[in-house]
C-alpha positions in Angstrom: 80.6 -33.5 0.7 77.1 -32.8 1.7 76.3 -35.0 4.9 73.5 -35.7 6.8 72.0 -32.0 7.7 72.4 -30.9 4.2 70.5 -33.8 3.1 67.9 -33.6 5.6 66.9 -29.8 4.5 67.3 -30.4 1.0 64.8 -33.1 1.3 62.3 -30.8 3.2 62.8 -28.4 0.3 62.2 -30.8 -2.1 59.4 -32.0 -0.7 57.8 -28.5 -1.0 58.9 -28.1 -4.7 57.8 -31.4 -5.9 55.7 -33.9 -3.3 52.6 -34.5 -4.8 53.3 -33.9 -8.6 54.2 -36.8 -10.9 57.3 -37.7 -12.7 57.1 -36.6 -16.1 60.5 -37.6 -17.6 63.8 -38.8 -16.5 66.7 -37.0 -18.4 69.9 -39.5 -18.0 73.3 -36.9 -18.4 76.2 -38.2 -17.4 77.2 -41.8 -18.8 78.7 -43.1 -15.2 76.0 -41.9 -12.9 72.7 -44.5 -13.0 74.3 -47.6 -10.8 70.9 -49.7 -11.7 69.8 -51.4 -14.3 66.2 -52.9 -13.5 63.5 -51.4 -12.9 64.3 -48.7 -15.6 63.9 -45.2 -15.0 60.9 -45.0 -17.6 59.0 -47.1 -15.4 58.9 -44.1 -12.6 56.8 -41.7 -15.2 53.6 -41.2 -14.5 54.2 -41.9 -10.9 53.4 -39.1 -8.1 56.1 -38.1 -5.9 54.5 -39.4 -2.3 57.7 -38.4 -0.1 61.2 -37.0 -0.1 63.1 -38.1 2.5 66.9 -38.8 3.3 68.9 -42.0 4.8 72.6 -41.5 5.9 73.5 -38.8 3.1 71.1 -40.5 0.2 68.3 -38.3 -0.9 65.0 -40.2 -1.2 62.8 -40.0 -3.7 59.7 -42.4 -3.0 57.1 -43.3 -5.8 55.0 -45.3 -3.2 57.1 -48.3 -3.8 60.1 -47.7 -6.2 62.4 -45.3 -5.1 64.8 -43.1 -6.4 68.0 -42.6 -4.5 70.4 -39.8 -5.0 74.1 -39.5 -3.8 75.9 -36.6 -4.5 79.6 -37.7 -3.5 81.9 -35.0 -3.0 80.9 -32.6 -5.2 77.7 -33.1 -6.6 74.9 -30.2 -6.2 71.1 -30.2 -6.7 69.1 -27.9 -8.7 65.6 -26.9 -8.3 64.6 -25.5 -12.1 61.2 -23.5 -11.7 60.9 -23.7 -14.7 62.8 -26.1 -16.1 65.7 -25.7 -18.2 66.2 -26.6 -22.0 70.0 -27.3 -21.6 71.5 -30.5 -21.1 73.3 -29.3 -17.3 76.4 -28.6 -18.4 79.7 -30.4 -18.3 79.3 -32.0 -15.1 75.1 -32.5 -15.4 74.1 -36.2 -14.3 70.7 -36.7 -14.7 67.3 -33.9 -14.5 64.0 -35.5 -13.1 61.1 -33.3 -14.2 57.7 -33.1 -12.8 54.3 -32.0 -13.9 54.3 -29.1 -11.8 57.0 -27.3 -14.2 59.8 -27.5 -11.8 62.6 -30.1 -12.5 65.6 -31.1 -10.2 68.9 -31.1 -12.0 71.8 -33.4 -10.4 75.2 -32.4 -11.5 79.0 -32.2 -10.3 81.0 -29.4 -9.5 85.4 -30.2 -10.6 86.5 -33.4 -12.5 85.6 -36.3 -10.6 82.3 -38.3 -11.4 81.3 -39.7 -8.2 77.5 -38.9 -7.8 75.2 -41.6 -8.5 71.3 -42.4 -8.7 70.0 -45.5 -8.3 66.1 -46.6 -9.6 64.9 -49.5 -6.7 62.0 -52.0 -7.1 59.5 -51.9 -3.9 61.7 -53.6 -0.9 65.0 -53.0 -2.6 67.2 -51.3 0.0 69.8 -50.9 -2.4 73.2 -49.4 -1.2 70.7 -48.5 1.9 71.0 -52.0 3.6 74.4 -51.8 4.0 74.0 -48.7 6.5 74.6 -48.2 9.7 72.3 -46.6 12.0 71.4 -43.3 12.0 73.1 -40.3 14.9 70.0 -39.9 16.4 69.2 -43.9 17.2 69.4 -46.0 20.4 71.7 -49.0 18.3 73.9 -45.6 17.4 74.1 -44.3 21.3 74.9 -48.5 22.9 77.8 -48.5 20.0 79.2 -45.1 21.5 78.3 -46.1 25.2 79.5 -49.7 25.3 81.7 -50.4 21.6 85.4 -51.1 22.0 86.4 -50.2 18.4 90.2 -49.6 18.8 89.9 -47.2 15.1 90.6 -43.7 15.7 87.1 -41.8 16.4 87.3 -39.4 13.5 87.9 -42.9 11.7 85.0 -44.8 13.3 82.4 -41.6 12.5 83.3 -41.3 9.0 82.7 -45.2 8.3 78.6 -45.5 6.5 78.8 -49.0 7.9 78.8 -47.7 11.7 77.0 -44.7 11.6 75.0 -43.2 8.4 75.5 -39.5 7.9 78.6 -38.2 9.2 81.5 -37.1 7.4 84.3 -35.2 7.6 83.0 -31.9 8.5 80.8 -32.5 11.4 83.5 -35.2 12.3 85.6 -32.7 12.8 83.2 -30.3 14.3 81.6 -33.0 17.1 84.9 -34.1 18.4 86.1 -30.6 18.9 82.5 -29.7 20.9 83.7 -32.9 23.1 87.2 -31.8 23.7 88.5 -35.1 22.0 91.5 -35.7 20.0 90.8 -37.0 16.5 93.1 -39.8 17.2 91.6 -41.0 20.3 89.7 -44.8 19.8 86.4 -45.2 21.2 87.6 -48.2 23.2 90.2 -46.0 25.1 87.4 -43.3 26.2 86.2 -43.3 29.6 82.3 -43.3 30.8 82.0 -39.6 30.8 83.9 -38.9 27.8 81.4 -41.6 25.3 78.4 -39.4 26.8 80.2 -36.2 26.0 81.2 -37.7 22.8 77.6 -39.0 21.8 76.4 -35.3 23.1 77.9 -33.6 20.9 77.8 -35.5 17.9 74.0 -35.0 18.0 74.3 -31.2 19.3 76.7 -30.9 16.3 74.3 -32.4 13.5 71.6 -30.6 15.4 72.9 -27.1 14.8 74.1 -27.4 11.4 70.1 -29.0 10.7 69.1 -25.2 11.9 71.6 -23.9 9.4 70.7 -25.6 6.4 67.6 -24.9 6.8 67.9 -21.1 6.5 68.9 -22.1 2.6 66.6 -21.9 -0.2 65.9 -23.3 -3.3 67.9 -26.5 -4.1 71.6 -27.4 -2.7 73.8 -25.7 -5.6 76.5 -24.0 -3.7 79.8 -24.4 -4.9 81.2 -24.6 -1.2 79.4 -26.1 1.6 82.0 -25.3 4.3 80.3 -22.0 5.4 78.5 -23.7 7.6 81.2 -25.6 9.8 82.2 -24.6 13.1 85.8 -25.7 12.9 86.0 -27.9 10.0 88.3 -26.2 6.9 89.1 -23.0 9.2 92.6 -24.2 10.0 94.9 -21.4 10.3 92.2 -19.4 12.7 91.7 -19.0 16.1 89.5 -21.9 17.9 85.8 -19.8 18.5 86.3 -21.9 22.3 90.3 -20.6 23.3 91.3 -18.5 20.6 94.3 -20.7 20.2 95.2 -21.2 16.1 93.4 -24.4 14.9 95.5 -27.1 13.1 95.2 -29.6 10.4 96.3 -33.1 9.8 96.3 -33.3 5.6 96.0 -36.6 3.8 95.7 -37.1 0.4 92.4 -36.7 0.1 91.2 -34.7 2.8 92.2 -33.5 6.0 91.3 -32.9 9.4 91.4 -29.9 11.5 91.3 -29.7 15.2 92.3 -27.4 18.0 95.5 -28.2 19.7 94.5 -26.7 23.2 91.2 -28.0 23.7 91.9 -31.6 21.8 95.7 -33.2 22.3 96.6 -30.9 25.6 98.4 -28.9 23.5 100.2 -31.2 21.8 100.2 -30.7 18.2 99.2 -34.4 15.8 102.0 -35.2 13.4 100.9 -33.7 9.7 101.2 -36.6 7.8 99.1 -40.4 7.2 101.6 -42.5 8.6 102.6 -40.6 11.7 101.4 -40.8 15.4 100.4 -38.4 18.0 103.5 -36.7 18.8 104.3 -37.5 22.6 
């Protein structure tokens, strides 16, 4: 799923392929995807692009007062058409925004779910926005580390919108292992030293991976995103800190991958939802 440094460059990009150029139709695809239904998206044409910006892991399209909001779920992608493209996206297309600059941005979905959404706000309509925590980078963000006694496992806590907007599972993964900490630690169970080594490196994490994304080009179309990650997906290989192999934890969904030696004291974390750290 893209999270918050993918979002972040693809905004900047975007902002360079379309900022300043009006909306000259909106292109509806998919029949799931548009979660609003007032203002409509006709209203938007005509209006100029003023900024592209990002909150959590929504991509923000601003008209100067209504806003379009992107979320791209698991697998959705963005693509920047210069020019734009005739077809109707494909199978898994979701909606195409085009501008009067002759580039369009094409939202669809990679697989078979149908998860990616856009939503079409009034002026002051935080939409699924209000409901976010703060961002990585914020003060609220560093006192919830610092003083919070959440008894939820970390990798829990960081995935969760509602405490911290951005993160998911990749850079999850990738922070705690930067910090030394096990995935199954809580927050309230962490020392002084550890929260600051934990709030360190969530923000040196999302820091480097901002430098990575923005060496891509174009749009965000990739397939895979996981090139990227430090640890997260690369179970099976040696940790880039010990050389010890890294492990997973796999759920039905997702999974989580850690190194035994620098995380758990070399313990390894039983493989499956319902266990606990092996003792």
């Amino acid at each position: 799923m893209p999270e918050l440094p993918q979002m972040q460059a693809l905004a900047e990009r975007l902002e360079h392929a379309v900022g300043g150029a009006a909306l000259e139709a909106v292109e509806p695809i998919g029949f799931s995807g548009l979660k609003t239904v007032a203002p409509p998206p006709e209203s938007l044409v005509g209006r100029t692009l003023r900024r592209t910006g990002r909150r959590g892991k929504y991509l923000i399209l601003d008209f100067d007062g209504p806003r379009l909001l992107v979320h791209l779920s698991q697998a959705g992608r963005v693509d920047v058409e210069d020019p734009p493209k005739k077809t109707r996206g494909g199978k898994g297309g979701v909606v195409r925004f085009r501008f009067d600059n002759r580039v369009a941005l094409l939202v669809r979905e990679h697989g078979t779910e149908r998860k990616a959404g856009w939503w079409v706000l009034a002026g002051g309509d935080g939409g699924p926005l209000a409901k976010l925590g703060p961002e990585p980078d914020s003060d609220e963000f560093a006192r919830l580390i610092r003083e919070g006694n959440d008894r939820r496992r970390v990798h829990t806590l960081l995935r969760d919108q509602r405490a911290v907007a951005g993160l998911g599972r990749g850079h999850t993964d990738d922070a705690l292992w930067r910090a030394r900490l096990s995935p199954y630690a809580t927050l309230g169970s962490l020392g002084a030293e550890e929260r600051e080594q934990l709030l360190d490196a969530i923000r040196d994490t999302l820091a480097d991976a901002l430098t990575g994304e923005r060496a891509r080009t174009g749009g965000l179309s990739e397939p895979k995103l996981g090139d990227k990650f430090v640890v997260h997906g690369r179970y099976g290989t040696p940790c880039p800190r010990c050389g010890d192999t890294l492990r997973r934890v796999s759920y039905e969904s997702y999974e989580v991958t850690y190194c035994p030696a620098c995380q758990t004291g070399g313990k390894p974390l039983a493989d499956r939802r319902m266990s606990r750290l092996v003792k």
